[in-house]
C-alpha positions as CSV (number, residue, x, y, z in Angstrom):
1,X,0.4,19.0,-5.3
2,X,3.6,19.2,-2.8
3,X,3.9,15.4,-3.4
4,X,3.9,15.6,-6.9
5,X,6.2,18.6,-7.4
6,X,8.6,16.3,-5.0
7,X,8.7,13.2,-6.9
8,X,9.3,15.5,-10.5
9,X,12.7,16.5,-8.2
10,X,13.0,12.7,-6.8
11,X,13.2,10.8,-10.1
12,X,15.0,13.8,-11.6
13,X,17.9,13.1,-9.2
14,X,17.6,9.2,-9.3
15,X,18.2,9.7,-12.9
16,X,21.2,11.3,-12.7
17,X,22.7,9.5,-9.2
18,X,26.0,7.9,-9.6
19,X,26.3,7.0,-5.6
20,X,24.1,5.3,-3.1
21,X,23.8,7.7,-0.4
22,X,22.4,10.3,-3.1
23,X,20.1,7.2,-4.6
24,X,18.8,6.5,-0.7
25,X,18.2,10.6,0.1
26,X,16.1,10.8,-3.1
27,X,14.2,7.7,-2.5
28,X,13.7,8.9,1.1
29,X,12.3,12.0,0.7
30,X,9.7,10.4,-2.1
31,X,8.5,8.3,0.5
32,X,8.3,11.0,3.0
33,X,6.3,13.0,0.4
34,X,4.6,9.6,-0.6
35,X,3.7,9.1,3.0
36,X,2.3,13.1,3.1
37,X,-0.4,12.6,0.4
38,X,-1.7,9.0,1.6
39,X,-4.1,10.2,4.8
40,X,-4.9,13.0,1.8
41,X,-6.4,11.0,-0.7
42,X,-8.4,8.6,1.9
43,X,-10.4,11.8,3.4
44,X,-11.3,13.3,0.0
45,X,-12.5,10.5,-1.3
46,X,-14.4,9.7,1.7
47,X,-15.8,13.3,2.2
48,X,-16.4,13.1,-1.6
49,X,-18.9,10.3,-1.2
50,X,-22.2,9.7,1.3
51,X,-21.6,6.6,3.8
52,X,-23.9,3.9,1.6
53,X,-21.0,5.1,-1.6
54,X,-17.9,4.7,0.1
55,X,-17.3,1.0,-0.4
56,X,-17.8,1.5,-3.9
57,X,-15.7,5.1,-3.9
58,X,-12.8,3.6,-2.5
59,X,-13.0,0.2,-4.9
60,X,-12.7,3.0,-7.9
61,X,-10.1,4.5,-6.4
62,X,-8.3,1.5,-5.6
63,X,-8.8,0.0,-9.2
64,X,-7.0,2.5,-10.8
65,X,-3.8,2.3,-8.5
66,X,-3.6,-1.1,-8.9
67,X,-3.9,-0.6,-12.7
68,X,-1.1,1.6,-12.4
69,X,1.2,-0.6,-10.1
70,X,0.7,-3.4,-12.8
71,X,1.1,-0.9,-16.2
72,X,4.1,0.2,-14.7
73,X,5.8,-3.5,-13.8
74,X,4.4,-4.4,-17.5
75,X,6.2,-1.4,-19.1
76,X,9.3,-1.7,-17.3
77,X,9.3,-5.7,-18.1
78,X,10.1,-4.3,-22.2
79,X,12.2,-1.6,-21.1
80,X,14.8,-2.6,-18.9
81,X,16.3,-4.9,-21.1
82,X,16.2,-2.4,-23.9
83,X,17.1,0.5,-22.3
84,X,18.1,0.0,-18.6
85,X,16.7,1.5,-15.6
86,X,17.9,5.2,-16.5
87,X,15.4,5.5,-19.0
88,X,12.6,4.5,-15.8
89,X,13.5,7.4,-13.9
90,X,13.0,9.7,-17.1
91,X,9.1,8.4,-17.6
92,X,9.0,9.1,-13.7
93,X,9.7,12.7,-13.8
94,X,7.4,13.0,-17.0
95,X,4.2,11.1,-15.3
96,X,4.9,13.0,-12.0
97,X,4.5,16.1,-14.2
98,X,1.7,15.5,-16.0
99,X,0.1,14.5,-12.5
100,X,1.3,17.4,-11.0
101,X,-0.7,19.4,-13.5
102,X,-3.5,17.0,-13.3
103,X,-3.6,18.0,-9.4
104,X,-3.5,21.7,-9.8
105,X,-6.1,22.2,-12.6
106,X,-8.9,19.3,-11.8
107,X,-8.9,18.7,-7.9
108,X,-10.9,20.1,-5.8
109,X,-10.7,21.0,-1.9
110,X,-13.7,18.6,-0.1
111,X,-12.6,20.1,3.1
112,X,-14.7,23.3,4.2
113,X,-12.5,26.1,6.2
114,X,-12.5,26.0,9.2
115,X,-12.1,28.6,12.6
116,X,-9.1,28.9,14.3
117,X,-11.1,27.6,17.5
118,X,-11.6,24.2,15.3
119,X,-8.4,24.2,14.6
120,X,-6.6,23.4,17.6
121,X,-9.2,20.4,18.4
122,X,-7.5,17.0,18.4
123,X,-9.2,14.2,18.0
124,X,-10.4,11.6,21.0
125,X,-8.7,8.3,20.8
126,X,-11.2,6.0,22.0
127,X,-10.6,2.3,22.4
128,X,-12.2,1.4,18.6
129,X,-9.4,3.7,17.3
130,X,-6.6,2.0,19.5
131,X,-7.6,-1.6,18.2
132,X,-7.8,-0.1,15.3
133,X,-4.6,1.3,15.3
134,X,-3.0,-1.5,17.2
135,X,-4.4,-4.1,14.4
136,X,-3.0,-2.6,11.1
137,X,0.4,-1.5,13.2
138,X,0.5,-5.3,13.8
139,X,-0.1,-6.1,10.3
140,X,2.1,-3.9,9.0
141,X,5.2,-4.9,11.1
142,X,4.0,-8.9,9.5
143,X,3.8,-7.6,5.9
144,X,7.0,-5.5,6.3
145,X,9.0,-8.7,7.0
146,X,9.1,-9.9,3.5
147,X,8.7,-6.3,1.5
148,X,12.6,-6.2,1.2
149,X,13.0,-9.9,0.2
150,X,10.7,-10.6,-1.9
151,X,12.7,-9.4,-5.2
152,X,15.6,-11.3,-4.3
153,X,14.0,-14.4,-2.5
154,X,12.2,-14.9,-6.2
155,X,15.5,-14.5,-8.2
156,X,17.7,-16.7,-5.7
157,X,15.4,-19.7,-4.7
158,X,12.6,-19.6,-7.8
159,X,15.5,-18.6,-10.2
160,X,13.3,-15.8,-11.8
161,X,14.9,-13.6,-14.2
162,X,14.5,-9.4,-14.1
163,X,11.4,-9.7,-17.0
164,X,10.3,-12.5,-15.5
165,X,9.9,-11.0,-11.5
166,X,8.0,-7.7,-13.5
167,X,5.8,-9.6,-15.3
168,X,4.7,-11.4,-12.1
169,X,3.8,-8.4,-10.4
170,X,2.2,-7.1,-13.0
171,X,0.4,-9.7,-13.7
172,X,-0.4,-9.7,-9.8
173,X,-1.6,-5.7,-9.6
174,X,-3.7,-6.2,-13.1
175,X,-5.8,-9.0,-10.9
176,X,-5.7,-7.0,-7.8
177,X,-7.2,-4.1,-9.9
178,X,-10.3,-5.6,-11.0
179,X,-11.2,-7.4,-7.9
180,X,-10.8,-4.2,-6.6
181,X,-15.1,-3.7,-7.7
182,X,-15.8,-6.9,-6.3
183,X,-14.0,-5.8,-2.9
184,X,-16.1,-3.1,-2.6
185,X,-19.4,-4.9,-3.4
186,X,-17.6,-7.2,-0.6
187,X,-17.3,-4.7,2.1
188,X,-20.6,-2.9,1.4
189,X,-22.2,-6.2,2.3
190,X,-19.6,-7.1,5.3
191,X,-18.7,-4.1,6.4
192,X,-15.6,-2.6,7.1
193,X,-13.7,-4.4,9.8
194,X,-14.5,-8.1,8.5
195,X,-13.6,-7.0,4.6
196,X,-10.3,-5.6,6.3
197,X,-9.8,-8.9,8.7
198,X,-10.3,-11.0,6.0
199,X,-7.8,-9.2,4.0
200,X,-5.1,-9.6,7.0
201,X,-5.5,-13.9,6.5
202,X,-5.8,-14.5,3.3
203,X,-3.0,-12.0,2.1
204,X,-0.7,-13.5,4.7
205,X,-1.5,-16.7,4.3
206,X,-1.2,-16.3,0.1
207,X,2.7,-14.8,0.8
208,X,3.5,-18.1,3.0
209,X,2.1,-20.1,-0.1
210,X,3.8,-18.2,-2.3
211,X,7.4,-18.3,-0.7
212,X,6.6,-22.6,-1.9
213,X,5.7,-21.8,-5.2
214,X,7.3,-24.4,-7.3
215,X,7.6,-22.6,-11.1
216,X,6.9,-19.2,-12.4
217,X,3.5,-19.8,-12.7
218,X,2.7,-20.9,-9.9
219,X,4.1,-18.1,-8.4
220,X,2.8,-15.9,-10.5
221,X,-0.7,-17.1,-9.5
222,X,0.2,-17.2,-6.0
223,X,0.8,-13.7,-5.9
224,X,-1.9,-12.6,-7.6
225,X,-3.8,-14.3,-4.9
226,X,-2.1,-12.6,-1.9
227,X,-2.1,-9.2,-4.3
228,X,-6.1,-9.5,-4.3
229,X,-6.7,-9.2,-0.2
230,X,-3.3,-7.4,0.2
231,X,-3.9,-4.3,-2.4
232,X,-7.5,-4.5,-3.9
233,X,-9.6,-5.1,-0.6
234,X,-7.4,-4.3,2.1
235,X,-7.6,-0.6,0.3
236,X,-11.4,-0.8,0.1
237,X,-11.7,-2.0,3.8
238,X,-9.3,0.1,5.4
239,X,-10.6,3.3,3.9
240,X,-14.4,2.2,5.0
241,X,-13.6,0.9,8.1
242,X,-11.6,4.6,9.5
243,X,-14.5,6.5,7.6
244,X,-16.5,5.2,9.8
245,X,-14.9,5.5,13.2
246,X,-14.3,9.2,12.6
247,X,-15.8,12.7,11.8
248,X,-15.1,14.5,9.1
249,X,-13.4,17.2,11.2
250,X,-10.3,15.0,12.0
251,X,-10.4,12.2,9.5
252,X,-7.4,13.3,7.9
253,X,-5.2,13.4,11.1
254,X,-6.4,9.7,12.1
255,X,-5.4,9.0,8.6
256,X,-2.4,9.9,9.0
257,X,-1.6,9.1,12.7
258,X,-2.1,5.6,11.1
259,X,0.0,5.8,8.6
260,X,2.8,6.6,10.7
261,X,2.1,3.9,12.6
262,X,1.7,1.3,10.0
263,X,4.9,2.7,8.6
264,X,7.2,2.9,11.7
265,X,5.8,-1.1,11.8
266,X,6.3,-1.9,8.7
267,X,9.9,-0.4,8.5
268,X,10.5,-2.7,11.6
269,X,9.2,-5.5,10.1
270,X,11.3,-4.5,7.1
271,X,14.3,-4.6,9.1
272,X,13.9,-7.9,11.1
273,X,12.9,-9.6,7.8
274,X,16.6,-8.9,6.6
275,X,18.3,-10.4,9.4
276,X,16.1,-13.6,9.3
277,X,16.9,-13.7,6.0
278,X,20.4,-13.7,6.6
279,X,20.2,-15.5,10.2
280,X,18.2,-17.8,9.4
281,X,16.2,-19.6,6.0
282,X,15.1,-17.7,3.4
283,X,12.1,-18.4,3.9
284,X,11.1,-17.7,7.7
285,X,10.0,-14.4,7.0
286,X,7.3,-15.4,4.7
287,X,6.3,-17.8,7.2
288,X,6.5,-15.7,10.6
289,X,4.1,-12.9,8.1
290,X,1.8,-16.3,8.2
291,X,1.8,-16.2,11.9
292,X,1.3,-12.6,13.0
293,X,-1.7,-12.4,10.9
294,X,-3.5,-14.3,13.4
295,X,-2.7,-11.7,16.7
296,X,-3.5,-8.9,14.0
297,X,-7.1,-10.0,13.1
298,X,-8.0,-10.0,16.8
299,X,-7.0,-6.7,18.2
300,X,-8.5,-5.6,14.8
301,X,-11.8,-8.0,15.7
302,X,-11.7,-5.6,19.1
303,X,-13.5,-2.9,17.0
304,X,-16.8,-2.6,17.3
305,X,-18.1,0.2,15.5
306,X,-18.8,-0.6,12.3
């Protein structure tokens, strides 16, 4: 509910920003709110659902956020050039409001209360959890390379317009959505760790194929490949996979302490995949993601709970 009431007040202010500094404080504090509710939603659903359900919990659950990442690039491909990006930020603070409400009225708490003795008991990071850990922080520093280049990588070098980069993503999320049930029937045969290590190759293999792409529909097929391991059963996996390495008790906390991790990574990534960009080709970051996928799958291959 705190992250909801935040992004009402985050696209409230990015609607009316005139200067950059205000534009990054708004869009940093979403994230920092964003960031708050992830480890949130990955223990209710996984305290909402018995061990043999999970796969198939989290596939629902990640089919409708990808539905919603590719609605929203579909929507925004009519409006922009109608209407600019003002008119976004508008629909922002109206969804975050109706979800907002959605939150306080229709959720409810999975966790039981605890003692205060509970309380104070931190979790036992064993070596599972630091291969664990040590696997998707990896990852996330390789996918963070081209996060900030994408956009402008497809409108220099493929020479894609605004409308034509949205409808690509969208078209991307809508087919990472509904694989999003076959990644769970995936995983529930698999299991958690191979359904996540095959989701580390293939999605960063499908962004070095992808940076090649030749027209915008090959690109646009491209990336719904690499959207299909990268959102629909990386999701799946990763949520399995931690369910099953923890207790209920201090799910939430690994959740999160892996969050942080994956996004102090990822930011780094972020941040060396701007200065290759401008050190260097265009297209090394795409290619070094390629690379590091490899060292990811085997500290994550390390894990052997199951």
């Amino acid at each position: 509910m705190l992250s909801a009431f935040a992004s009402i007040l985050c696209y409230g202010v990015l609607s009316l920003a005139s200067t950059w500094l205000l534009v990054t404080l708004a869009i940093t504090i979403f994230w920092i709110f964003s960031g708050l509710q992830s480890p949130f939603f990955s223990s209710m659903i996984a305290e909402s659902a018995t061990e043999r359900r999970r796969p198939r919990a989290f596939a629902t659950y990640s089919f409708f956020m990808n539905l919603g990442w590719a609605v929203g690039p579909l929507i925004g491909a009519f409006l922009i050039p109608l209407y600019g990006f003002q008119m976004l930020f508008y629909f922002g603070v109206i969804i975050s409001l109706l979800c907002f409400v959605a939150r306080l009225l229709l959720l409810h708490e999975t966790s039981r209360r605890t003692t205060e003795s509970e309380r104070i008991v931190f979790p036992k990071f064993n070596r599972n959890l630091a291969y664990f850990i040590g696997g998707c922080s990896m990852f996330g520093f390789a996918s963070g390379l081209f996060s900030p280049v994408m956009a402008p990588y497809a409108e220099k070098v493929f020479k894609l317009s605004i409308v034509e980069i949205e409808l690509m993503i969208s078209v991307a999320q809508f087919a990472a959505s509904f694989a999003s049930i076959l990644g769970g029937i995936f995983v529930g045969r698999v299991g958690g760790k191979r359904g996540l290590a095959t989701s580390f190759l293939c999605s960063g293999l499908g962004m070095a194929i992808w940076a090649f792409s030749p027209s915008f529909i090959a690109a646009t097929v491209s990336m719904a490949f690499f959207s299909i391991f990268f959102y629909a059963l990386y999701e799946v996996a990763y949520g399995t996979l931690i369910s099953s390495l923890t207790a209920p008790k201090n799910r939430a906390t690994i959740f999160g302490v892996t969050a942080v991790m994956i996004g102090l990574f990822a930011a780094a990534g972020s941040t060396t995949g701007s200065y290759l960009w401008e050190l260097y080709m265009p297209v090394v970051p795409f290619l070094l993601t390629a690379v590091l996928v490899f060292p990811s799958m085997a500290i994550l291959l390390r894990v052997r709970n199951n």
